[in-house]
C-alpha positions in Angstrom: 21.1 -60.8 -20.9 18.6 -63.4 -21.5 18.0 -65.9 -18.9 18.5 -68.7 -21.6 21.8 -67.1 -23.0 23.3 -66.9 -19.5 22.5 -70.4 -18.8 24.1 -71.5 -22.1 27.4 -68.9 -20.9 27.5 -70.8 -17.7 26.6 -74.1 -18.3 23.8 -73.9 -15.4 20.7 -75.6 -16.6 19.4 -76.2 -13.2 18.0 -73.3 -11.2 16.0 -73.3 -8.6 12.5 -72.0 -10.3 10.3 -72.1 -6.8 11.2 -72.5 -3.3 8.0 -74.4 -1.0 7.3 -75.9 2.0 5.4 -79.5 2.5 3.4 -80.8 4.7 2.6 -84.6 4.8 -1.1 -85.4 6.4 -1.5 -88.4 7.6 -5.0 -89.6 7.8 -7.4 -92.5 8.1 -10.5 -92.7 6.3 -11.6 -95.5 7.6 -11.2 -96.1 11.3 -12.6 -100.1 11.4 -9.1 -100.9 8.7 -5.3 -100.4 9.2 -5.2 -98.2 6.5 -3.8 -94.5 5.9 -3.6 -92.1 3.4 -0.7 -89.4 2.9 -1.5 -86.3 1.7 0.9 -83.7 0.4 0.6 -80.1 0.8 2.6 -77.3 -0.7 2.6 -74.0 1.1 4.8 -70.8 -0.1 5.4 -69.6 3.2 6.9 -71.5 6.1 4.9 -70.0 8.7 1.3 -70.9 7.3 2.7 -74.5 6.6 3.8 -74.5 10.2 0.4 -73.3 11.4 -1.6 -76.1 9.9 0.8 -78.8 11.3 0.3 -77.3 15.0 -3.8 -77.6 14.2 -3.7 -80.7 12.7 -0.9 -81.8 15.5 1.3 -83.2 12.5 4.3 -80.9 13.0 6.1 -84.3 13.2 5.6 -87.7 10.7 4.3 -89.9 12.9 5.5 -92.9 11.2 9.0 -91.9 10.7 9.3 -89.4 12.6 10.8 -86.4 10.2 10.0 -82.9 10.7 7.1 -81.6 8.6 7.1 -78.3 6.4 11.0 -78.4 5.3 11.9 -76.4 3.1 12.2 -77.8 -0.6 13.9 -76.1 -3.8 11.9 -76.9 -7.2 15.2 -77.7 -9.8 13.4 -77.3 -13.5 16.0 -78.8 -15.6 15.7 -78.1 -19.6 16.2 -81.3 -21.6 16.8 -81.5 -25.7 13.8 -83.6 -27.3 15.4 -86.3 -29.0 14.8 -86.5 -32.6 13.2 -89.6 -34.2 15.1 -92.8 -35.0 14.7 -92.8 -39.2 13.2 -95.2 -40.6 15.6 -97.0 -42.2 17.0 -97.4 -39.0 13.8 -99.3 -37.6 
C-alpha cells in the first residue's frame, strides 16, 4: 500500500521521517565582549553526539543547564496549498 494511501486510511499525516540527536555549542568568539554564539549540531547517532560533548566538555548547557544530545523526532507534516483568492474577490 502506498505510503500516501495509508496515511489518507488512517488519518496520520504526521510521521516521524528522521530521528537525531543535537548538540548545542556554546562558544565565544570574542573573549574581550560578553557575547556567545550557539551553535547547533545534528548527529544520527547518539553515541558520536555524546562523544563530541565529552571533548568539547558541553555534555551539559551551561546556561540552563539541560542535557545535550537528546534525542529529537523530525514530524514532516503534509499541508494542502491553498488556492488563490479570485479576483473578483480582491
Amino acid at each position: 500500500m502506498c505510503v500516501c494511501l495509508e496515511r489518507l486510511i488512517t488519518g496520520n499525516n504526521m510521521t516521524p521521517e528522521s530521528i537525531y540527536f543535537i548538540l548545542y555549542l556554546i562558544t565565544v568568539p570574542d573573549i574581550e565582549s560578553d557575547q556567545r554564539a550557539i551553535h547547533r549540531i545534528y548527529f544520527e547517532d547518539f553515541e558520536q553526539c555524546n562523544h563530541y560533548a565529552e571533548i568539547l566538555d558541553q555534555r551539559y548547557d551551561p546556561i540552563v543547564r539541560k542535557p545535550n544530545c537528546v534525542k529529537v523526532n523530525n514530524y514532516l507534516k503534509e499541508v494542502r496549498i491553498p488556492l488563490r483568492k479570485p479576483e473578483f474577490m480582491k
